[in-house]
C-alpha positions as a printed NumPy array, in Angstrom:
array([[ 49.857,  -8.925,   0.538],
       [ 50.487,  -6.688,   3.236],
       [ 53.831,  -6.662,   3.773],
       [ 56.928,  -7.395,   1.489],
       [ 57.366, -11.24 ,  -0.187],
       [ 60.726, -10.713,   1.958],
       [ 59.389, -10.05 ,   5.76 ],
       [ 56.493, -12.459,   4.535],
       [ 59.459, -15.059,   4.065],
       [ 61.259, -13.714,   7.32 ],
       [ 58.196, -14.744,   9.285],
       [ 58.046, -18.167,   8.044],
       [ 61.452, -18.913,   8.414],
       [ 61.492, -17.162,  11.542],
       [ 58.664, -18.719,  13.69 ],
       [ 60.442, -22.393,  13.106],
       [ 63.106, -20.934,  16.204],
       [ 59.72 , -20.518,  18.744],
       [ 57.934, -23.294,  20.625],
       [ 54.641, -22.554,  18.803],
       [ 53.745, -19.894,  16.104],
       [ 52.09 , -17.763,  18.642],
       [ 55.001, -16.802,  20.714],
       [ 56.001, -15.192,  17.81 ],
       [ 53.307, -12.842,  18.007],
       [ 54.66 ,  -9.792,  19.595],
       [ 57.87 ,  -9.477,  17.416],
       [ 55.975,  -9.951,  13.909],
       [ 53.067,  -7.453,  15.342],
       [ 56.781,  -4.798,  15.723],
       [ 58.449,  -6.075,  12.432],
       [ 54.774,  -5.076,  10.366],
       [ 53.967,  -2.103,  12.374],
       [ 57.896,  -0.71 ,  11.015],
       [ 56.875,  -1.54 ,   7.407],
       [ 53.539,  -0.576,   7.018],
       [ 53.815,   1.964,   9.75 ],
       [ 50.909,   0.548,  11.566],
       [ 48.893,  -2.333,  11.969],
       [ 45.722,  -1.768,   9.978],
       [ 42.888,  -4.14 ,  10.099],
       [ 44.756,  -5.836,   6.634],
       [ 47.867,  -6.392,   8.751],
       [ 46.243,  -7.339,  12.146],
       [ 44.086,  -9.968,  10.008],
       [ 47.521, -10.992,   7.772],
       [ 49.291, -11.855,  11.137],
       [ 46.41 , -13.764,  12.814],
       [ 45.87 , -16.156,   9.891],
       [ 50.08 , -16.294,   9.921],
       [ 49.987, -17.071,  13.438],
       [ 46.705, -19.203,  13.87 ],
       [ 45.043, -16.955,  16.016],
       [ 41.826, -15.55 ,  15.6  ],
       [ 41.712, -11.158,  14.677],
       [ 40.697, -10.74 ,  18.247],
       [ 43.047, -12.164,  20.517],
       [ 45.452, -10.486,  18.404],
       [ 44.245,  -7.364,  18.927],
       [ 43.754,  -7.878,  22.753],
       [ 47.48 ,  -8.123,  22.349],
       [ 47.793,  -4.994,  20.546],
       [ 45.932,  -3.54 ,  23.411],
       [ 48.324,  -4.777,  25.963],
       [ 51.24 ,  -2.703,  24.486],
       [ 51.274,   1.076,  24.235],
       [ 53.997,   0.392,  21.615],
       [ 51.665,  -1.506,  18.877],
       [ 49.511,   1.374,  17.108],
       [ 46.189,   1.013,  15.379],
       [ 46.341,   4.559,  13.904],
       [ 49.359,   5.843,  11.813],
       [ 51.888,   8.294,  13.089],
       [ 54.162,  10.826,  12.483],
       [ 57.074,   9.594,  10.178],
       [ 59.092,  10.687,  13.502],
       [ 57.594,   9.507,  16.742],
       [ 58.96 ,  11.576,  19.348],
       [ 58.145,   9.832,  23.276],
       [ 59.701,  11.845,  26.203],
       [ 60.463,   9.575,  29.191],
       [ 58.472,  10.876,  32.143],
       [ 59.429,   7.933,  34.86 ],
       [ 60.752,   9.231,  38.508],
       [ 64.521,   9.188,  37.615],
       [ 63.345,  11.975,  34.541],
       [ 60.978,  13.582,  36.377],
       [ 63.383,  14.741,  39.335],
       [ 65.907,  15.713,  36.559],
       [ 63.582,  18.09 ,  34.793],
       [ 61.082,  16.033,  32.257],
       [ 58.153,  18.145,  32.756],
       [ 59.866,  21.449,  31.101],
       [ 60.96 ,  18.882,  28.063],
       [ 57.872,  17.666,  27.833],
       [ 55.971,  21.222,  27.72 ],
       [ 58.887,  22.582,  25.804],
       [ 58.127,  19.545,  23.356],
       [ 54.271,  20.226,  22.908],
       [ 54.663,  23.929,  22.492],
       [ 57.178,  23.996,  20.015],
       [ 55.284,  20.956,  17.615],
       [ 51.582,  22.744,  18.932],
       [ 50.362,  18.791,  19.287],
       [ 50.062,  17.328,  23.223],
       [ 50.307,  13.461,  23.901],
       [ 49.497,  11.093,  21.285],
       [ 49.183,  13.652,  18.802],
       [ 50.637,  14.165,  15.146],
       [ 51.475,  16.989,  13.521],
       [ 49.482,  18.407,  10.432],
       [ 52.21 ,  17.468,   8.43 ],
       [ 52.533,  14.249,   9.633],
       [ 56.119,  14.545,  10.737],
       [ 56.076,  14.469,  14.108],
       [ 53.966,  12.376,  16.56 ],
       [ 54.757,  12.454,  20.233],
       [ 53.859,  10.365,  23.257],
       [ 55.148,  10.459,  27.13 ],
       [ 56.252,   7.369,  28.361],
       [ 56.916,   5.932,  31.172],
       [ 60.02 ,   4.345,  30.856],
       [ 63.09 ,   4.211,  27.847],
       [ 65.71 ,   2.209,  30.037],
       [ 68.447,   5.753,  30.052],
       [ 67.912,   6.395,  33.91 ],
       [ 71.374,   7.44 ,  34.305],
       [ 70.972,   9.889,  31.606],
       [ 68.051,  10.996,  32.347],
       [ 66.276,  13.156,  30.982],
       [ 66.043,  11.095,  28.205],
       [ 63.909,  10.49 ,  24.693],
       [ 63.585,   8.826,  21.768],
       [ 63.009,   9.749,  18.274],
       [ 61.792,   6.35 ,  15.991],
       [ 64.772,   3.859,  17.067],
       [ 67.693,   6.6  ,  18.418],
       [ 68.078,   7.816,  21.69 ],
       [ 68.71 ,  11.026,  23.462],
       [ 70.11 ,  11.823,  26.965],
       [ 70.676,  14.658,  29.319],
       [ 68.178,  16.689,  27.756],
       [ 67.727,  20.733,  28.071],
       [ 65.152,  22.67 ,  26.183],
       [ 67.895,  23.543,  23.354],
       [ 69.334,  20.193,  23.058],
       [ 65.458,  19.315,  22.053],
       [ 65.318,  22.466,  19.847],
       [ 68.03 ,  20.903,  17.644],
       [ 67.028,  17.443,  17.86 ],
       [ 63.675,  18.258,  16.3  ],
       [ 65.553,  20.782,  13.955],
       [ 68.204,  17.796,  12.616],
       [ 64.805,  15.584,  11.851],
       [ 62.914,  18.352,  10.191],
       [ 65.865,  19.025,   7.612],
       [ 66.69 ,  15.324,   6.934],
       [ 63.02 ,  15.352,   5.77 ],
       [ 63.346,  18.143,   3.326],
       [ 66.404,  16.853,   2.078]])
């Protein structure tokens, strides 16, 4: 199986709360990509048979959101926000600051496979801007050091 016995069960308990098994699509496509890391062909085929659909019209959803990813990633996915509000407050120095200092540009992945990083258009921290995200935590008010130690807490958790 491709994922767990335990998200396997999750799903089937889970797509009893939807109108049909289908508009349960999306979430399962996000709960297998942050298992497996990303949705092979085994898990894009798993989920259409769980959801009745045929491989293809699951991938056209895939397609549809720059979130789902075909290819694996860094174990930290690093996606600078480069919307107006971020871009008037500075976004293009964190973003250049970003590339340089992990020497990969957008959509890349380190050699190491730690890092992966993406510019995005839009992380919902206007106010803060400029803002990022690492995986599932967020960062605000970003200046070229606060990245520099971001990056630096990541690295050394992965050592450790």
């Amino acid at each position: 199986m491709v994922v767990s016995e335990q998200l396997d069960q999750f799903f089937t308990q889970k797509m009893g709360d939807y109108p049909t098994r289908r508009s349960f699509l999306v979430p399962m496509l996000l709960y297998t990509q942050d298992e497996v890391g990303f949705l092979s062909d085994e898990a894009i085929a798993y989920v259409a048979q769980k959801v009745d659909l045929s491989e293809l019209e699951v991938r056209n959803v895939i397609s549809y959101y720059s979130m789902l990813i075909t290819k694996p990633r860094g174990k930290y996915n690093v996606q600078v926000c480069r919307n107006i509000c971020c871009m008037l407050r500075g976004t293009d120095d964190i973003i250049a600051h970003v590339k340089q200092r992990l020497g990969i540009g957008h959509k890349g992945t380190t050699a190491d496979g730690m890092f992966s990083f993406e510019e995005v258009e839009c992380i919902g921290a206007c106010s803060w801007a400029p803002a990022m995200q690492v995986n599932y935590d967020f960062y605000e008010n970003l200046t070229t050091d606060k990245v520099d130690g971001i990056l630096e807490r990541y690295r050394s958790n992965a050592r450790q």
